[in-house]
C-alpha positions in Angstrom: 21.2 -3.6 8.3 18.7 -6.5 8.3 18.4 -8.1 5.0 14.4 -8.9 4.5 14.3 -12.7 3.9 12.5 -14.3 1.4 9.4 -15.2 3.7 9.8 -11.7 4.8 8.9 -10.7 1.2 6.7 -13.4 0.6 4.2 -12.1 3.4 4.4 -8.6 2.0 3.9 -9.7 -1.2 0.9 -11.5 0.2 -0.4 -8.1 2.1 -0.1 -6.8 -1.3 -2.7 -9.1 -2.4 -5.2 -8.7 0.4 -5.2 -5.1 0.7 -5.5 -4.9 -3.1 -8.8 -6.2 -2.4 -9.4 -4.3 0.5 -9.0 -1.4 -1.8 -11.1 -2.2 -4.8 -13.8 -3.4 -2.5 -14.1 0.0 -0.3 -12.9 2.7 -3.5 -13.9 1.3 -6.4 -17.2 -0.1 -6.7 -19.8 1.2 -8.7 -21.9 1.8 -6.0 -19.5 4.9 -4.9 -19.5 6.0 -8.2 -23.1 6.2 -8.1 -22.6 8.9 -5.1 -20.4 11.1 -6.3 -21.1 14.0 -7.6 -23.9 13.5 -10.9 -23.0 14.2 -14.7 -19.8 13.1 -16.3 -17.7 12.2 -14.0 -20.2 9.6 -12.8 -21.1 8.7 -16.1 -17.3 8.1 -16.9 -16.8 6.0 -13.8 -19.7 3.6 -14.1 -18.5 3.0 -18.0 -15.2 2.4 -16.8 -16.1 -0.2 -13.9 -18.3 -2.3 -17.0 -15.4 -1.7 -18.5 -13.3 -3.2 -16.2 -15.4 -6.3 -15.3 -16.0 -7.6 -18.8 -12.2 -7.6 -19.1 -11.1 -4.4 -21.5 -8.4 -2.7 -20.2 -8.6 0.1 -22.6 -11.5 1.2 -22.8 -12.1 1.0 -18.7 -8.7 3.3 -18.6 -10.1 5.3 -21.2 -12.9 6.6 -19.1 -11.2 6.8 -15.9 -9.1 9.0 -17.4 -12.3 11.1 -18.7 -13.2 10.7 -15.1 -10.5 12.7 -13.9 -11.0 15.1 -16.6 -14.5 15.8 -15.8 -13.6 16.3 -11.9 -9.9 15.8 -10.9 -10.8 16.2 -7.0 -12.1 13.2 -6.9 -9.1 10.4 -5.8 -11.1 6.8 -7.2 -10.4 7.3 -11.0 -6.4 8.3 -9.7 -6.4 4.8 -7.7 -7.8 2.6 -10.5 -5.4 3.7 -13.1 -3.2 2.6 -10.1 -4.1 -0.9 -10.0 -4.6 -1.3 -14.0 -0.7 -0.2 -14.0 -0.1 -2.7 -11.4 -1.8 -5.3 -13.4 0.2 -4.5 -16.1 3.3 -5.1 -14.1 4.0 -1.1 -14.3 4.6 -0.6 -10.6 6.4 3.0 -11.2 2.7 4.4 -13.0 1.1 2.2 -10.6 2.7 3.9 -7.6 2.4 7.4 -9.1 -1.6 6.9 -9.3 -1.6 5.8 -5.6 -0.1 8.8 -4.4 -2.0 11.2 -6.2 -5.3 9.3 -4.7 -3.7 9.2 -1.4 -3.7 12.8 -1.6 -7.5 12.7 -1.9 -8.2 10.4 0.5 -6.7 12.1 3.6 -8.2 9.2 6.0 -8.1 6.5 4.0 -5.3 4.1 5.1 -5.9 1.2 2.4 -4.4 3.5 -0.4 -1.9 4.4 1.9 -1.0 1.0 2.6 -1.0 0.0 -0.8 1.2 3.1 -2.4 3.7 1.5 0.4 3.7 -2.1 -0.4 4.1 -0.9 -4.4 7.2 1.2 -3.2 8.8 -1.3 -1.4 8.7 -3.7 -4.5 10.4 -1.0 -6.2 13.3 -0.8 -3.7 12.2 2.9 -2.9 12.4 2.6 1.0 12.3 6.0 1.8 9.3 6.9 0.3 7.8 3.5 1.1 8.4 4.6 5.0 6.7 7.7 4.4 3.8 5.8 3.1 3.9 3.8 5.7 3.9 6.7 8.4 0.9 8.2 7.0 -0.8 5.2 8.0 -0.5 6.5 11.1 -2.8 9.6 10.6 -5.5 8.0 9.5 -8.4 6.8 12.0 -7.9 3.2 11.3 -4.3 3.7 12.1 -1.2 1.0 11.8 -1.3 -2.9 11.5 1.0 -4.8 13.2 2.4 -5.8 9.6 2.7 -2.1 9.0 4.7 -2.1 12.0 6.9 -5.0 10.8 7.2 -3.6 7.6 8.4 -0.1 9.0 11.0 -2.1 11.3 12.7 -3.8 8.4 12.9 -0.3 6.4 14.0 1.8 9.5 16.8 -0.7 9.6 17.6 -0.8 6.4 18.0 3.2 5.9 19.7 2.6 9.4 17.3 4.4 11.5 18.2 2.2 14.6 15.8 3.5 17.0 13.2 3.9 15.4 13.7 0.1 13.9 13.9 -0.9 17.6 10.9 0.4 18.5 8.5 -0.6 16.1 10.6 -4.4 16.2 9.4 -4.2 20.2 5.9 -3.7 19.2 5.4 -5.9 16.5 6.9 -8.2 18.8 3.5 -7.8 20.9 1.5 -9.0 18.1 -1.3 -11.6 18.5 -0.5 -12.6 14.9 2.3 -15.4 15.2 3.6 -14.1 11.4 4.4 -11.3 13.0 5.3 -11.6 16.5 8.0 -14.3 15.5 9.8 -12.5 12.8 9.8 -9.8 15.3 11.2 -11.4 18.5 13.5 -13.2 16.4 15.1 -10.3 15.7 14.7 -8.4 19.0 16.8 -11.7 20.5 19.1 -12.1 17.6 20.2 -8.6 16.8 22.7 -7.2 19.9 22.3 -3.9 17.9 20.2 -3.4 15.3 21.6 -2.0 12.2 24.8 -3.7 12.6 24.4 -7.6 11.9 22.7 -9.6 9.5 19.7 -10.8 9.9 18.0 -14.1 8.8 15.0 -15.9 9.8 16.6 -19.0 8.3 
């Protein structure tokens, strides 16, 4: 199977970064806590964003947790906790918070994204492909470094085809990080699955 290199993981880790952003930028700003629905649950979330931003930890998880007490429907609180936990260096908390707000945010493919990334940190490749799939049902769809990340875990759970195919489009990719990594191992690899693979 091919054995992500360290640049490989460097560039995830990266991703991880960026779409962290991403994330915090489009769920969890105050402004959408404004929006939602009035009473407690939007009292608890605007406490726990202050919270957040002057820096205490415990009191901003405090109230998202009374947030998802007051109206559990609602995925933003679920994907905070995530990324306190992930602060905190707790990726297996952190990754059980993205899913559950994955779950409420059927078309949202930043949380998707991110419950991936966290997974494949934690080795869990399966479930990080599956993450990574359900990209694909979302109207934003797949990246072409969701499409590199998906070859590398196809191949490594030896799903040779399907590590093929997404190798071939990533290959395609307008972004050189990418598209190298990705003919590189379309050239290298006689059959994928079967030989090492190094980009060094």
């Amino acid at each position: 199977s091919i054995r992500v290199p360290s640049m490989r993981r460097s560039i995830i880790r990266a991703a991880l970064h960026c779409v962290g952003l991403i994330v915090a930028l489009q769920v969890s700003s105050p402004a959408e806590a404004q929006d939602a629905p009035a009473g407690p649950y939007a009292t608890a979330m605007n406490v726990a964003y202050a919270a957040r931003q002057r820096g205490d930890t415990a009191a901003a998880r405090d109230y998202f947790t009374r947030a998802i007490a007051a109206d559990s429907a609602q995925a933003a609180p679920y994907i905070e906790l995530g990324y306190l936990d992930l602060a905190g260096g707790i990726k297996p908390a952190a990754a059980r918070w993205f899913e559950k707000g994955a779950a409420g945010t059927p078309q949202n493919a930043d949380v998707r994204r991110q419950l991936a990334y966290v997974l494949v940190d934690l080795r869990r490749s399966v479930e990080a492909i599956r993450a990574f799939e359900s990209i694909g049902s979302t109207p934003s769809g797949f990246t072409d470094r969701d499409r590199l990340a998906l070859a590398y875990l196809y191949d490594g759970v030896a799903r040779n085809a399907d590590a093929l195919a997404a190798f071939r489009l990533a290959a395609q990719s307008s972004d050189t990080a990418v598209s190298m990594p990705a003919r590189r191992a379309l050239r290298v690899k006689g059959n994928v699955g079967t030989v090492w693979f190094s980009e060094g």
